[in-house]
N, C-alpha and C positions, 0 to 999 in steps of 0.2 A: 517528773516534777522538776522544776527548775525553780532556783531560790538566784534573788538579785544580788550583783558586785556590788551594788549602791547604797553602800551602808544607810541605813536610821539617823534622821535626827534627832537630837538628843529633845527632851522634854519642852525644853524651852527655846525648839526650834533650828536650833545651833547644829554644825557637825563640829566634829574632834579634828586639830591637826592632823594627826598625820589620815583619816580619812580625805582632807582635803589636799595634802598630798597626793595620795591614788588618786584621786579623781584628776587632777593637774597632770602626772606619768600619764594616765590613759589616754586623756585628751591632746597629749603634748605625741603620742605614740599614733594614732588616727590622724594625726595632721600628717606626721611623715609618711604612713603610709597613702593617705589619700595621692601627697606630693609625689610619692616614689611610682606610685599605679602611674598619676598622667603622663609621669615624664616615659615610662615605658611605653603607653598609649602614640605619643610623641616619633619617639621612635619604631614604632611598628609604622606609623603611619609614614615614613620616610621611605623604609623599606616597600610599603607599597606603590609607593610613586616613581619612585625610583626603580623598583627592579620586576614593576606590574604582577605581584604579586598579593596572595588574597591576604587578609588580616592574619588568619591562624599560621599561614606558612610562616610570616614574617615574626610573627612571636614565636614561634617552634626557631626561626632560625638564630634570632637574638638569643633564648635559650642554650641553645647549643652552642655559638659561644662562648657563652657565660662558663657553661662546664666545660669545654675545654680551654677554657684558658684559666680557669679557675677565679674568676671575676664575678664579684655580686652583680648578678642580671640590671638594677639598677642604675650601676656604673657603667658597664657596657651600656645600655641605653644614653644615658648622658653621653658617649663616645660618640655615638651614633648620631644626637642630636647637636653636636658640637662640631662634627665633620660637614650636619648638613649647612653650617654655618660658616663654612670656609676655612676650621680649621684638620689639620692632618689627622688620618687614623692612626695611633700608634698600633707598629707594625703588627706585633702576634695580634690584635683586635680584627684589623684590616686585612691578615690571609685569615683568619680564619673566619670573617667574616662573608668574603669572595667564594671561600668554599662550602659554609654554609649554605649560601644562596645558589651554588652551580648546584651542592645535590638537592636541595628542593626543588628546583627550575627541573631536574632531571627525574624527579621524584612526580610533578605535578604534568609533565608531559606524558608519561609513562602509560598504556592502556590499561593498567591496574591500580594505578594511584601509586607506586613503588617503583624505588630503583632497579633498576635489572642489570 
């Protein structure tokens, strides 16, 4: 059973402060997430045209970034989507970007789907 975040209105129709608080956080939280998904969308999609590679590789490879360089996946994304825009990758984004994409390029050639 599942009971709703969405609190009750009061009698006379009304909600309470700070219920309309949360509801204002959650909504103000869904926008940035909505924001954060496209611009990674964004950026996978660069990686595809760019280095002809399929949707999943290029979000496995922006991930992997992310952990190693220790970079919220959305920031990296914005890097990515700012390089396609003429400006520079800063560096540790940019080798470990470069290497990202060589082992999935070597990962997706491979006659098992894996590096060898």
């Amino acid at each position: 059973m599942t009971t709703s975040r969405v609190p009750r209105p009061a009698p006379d129709g009304t909600r309470d402060d700070a219920a309309n608080v949360r509801l204002e956080q959650e909504n103000a939280q869904l926008r940035q997430a909505v924001d954060s998904h496209a611009r990674i969308d964004q950026a996978v999609g660069i990686l595809i045209a760019t280095h002809r590679m399929p949707p999943g590789v290029g979000f496995e490879a922006l991930r992997e970034v992310s952990q190693r360089t220790n970079t919220k996946l959305h920031t990296v994304a914005e890097t990515v989507i700012g390089w396609a825009l003429g400006q520079p990758l800063p560096e540790p984004v940019g080798q470990e970007l470069e290497a990202a994409v060589q082992r999935r390029s070597r990962e997706q050639d491979s006659p098992d789907g894996k590096a060898g």
